[in-house]
C-alpha positions as CSV (number, residue, x, y, z in Angstrom):
1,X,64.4,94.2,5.9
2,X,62.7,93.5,9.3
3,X,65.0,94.2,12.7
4,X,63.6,93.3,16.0
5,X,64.1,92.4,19.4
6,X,63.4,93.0,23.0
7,X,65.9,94.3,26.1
8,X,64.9,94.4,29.6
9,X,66.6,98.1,31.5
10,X,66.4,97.9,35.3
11,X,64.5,100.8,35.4
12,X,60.6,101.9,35.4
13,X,58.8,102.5,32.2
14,X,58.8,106.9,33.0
15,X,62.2,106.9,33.5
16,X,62.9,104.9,30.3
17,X,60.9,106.9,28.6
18,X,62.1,110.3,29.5
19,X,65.7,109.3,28.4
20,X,64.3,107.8,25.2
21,X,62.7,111.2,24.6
22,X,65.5,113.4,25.1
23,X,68.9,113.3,23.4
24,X,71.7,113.2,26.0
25,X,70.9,109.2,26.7
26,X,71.7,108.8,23.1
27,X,74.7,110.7,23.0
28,X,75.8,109.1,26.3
29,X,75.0,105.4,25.3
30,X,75.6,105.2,21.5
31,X,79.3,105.7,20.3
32,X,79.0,105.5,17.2
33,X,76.8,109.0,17.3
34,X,78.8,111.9,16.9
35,X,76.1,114.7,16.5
36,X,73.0,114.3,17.5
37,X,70.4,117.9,17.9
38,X,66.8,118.0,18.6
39,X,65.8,120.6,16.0
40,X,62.6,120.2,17.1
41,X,60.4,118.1,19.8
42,X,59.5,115.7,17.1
43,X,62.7,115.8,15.1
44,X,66.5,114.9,15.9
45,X,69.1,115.5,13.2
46,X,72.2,112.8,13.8
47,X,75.4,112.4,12.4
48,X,76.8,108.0,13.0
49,X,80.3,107.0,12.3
50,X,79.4,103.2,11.6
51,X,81.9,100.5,11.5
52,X,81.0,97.3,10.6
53,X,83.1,94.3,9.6
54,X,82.9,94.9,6.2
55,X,81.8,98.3,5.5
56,X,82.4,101.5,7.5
57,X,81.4,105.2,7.0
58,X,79.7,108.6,8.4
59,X,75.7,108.7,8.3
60,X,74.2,112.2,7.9
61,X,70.1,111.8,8.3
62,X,67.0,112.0,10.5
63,X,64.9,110.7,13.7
64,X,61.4,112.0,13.4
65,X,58.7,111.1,16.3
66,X,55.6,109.9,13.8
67,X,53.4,109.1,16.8
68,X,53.8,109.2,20.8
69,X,51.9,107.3,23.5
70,X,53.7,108.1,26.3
71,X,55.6,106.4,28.3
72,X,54.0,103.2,26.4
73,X,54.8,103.4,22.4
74,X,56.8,105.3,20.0
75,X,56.3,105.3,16.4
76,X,59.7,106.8,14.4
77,X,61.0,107.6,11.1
78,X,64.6,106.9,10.5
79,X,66.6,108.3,7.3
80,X,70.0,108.5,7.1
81,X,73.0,108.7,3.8
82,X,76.4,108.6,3.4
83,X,79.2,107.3,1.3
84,X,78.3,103.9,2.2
85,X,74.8,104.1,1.2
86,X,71.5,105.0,1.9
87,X,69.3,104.1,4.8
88,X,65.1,104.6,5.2
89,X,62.7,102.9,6.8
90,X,60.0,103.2,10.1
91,X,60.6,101.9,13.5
92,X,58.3,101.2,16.9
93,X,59.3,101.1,20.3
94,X,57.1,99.4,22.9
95,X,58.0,99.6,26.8
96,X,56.4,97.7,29.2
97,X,56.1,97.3,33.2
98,X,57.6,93.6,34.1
99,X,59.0,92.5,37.5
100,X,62.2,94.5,37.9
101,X,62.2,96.9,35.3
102,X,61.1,97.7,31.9
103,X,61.1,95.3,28.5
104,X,61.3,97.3,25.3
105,X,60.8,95.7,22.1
106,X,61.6,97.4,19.1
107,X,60.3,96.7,15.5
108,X,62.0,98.5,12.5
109,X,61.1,98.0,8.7
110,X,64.2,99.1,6.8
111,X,65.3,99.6,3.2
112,X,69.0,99.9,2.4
113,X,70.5,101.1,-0.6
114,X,74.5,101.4,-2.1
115,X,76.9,99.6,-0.7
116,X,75.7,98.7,2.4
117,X,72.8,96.7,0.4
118,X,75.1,94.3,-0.9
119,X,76.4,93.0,2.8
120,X,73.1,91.1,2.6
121,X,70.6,91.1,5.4
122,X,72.2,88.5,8.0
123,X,75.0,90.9,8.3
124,X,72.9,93.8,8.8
125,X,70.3,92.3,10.8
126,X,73.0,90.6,13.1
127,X,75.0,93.9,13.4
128,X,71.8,95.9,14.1
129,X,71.1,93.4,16.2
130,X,74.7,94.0,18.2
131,X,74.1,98.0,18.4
132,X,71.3,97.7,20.2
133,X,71.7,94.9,22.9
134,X,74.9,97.8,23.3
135,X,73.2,100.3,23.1
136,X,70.3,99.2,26.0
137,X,73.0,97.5,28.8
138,X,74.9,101.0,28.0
139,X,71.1,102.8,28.5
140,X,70.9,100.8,32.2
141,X,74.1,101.8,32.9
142,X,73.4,105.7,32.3
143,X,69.9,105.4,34.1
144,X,72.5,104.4,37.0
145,X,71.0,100.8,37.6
146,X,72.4,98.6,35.8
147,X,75.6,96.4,35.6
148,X,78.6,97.1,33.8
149,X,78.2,96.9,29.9
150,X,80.6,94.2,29.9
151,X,78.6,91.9,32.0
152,X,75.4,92.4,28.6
153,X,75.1,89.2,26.3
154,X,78.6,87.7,26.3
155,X,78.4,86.7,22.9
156,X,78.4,90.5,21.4
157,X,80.8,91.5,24.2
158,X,83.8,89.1,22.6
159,X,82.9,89.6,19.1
160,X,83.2,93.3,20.0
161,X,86.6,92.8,21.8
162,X,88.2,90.3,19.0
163,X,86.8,92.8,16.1
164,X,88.4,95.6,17.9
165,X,91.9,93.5,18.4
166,X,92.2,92.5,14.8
167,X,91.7,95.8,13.9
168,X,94.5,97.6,15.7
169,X,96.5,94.9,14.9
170,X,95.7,95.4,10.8
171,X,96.5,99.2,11.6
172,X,99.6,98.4,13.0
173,X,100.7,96.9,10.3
174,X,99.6,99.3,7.5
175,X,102.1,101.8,9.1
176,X,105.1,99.3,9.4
């Protein structure tokens, strides 16, 4: 499965790049990452509490740094497992200079296994898709030029709010 796309941060492409290369931008603009250690420079071990729609769980796996061009290109391994299924596959990160900050476009070839496979690929893609148009307006935010997240794409922002409404309101009513 191919996920793509392309964010624009208000800041310049070093900047971007030194957060991209650390771990505390990660930690700080990704909730769903509850552990996240640079074992080495070129390796991070995470730990992702995902919840999707359909399918939620805890990922244990692996970010390893394949190839650097800094601050331009990034070439990663991802690998990750859990009860929900099994996750492996390459991804690239490209940032470049444009008027007013910095566009990153990221390319990631994927291959799902277990559960999660069987959500299809339009669910995955589109909730991929979500994470990381959240994960980049929370990335401005931390590089301290940016908007508040709520004012990213308006579209994820209400399917996050009416996702998160139905479900306190189902968990309310499991312990009634």
């Amino acid at each position: 499965m191919k996920i793509e796309g392309r964010e624009t941060v208000k800041s310049d492409a070093a900047r971007v790049w030194e957060a991209l290369d650390g771990t505390d931008a990660y930690k700080a603009c990704m909730p769903a990452i509850t552990r996240l250690n640079a074992v080495s420079p070129d390796l991070r071990e995470a730990t992702i509490d995902l919840k999707l729609p359909a399918i939620s769980g805890v990922f244990d796996g692996s970010i390893e740094i394949l190839e650097r061009d800094q601050p331009r290109r990034v070439q990663l391994r991802i690998e990750g497992s859990g009860k929900p299924g099994v996750l492996n596959g390459t991804a690239e990160i490209v940032l470049q200079t444009v008027p007013g900050g910095t566009q990153i476009s990221y390319s990631a070839d994927v291959q799902v296994g277990g559960q999660i496979a069987r959500l299809g690929q339009r669910l995955i893609g589109a909730a991929a898709r979500e994470m990381a148009v959240e994960f980049f307006g929370n990335l401005d935010t931390y590089l301290g030029t940016g908007d508040s997240v709520s004012a990213g794409n308006p579209f994820v922002r209400l399917f996050s709010l009416m996702w998160r409404t139905l479900r306190g309101l189902f968990r309310r009513h499991r312990r009634d």
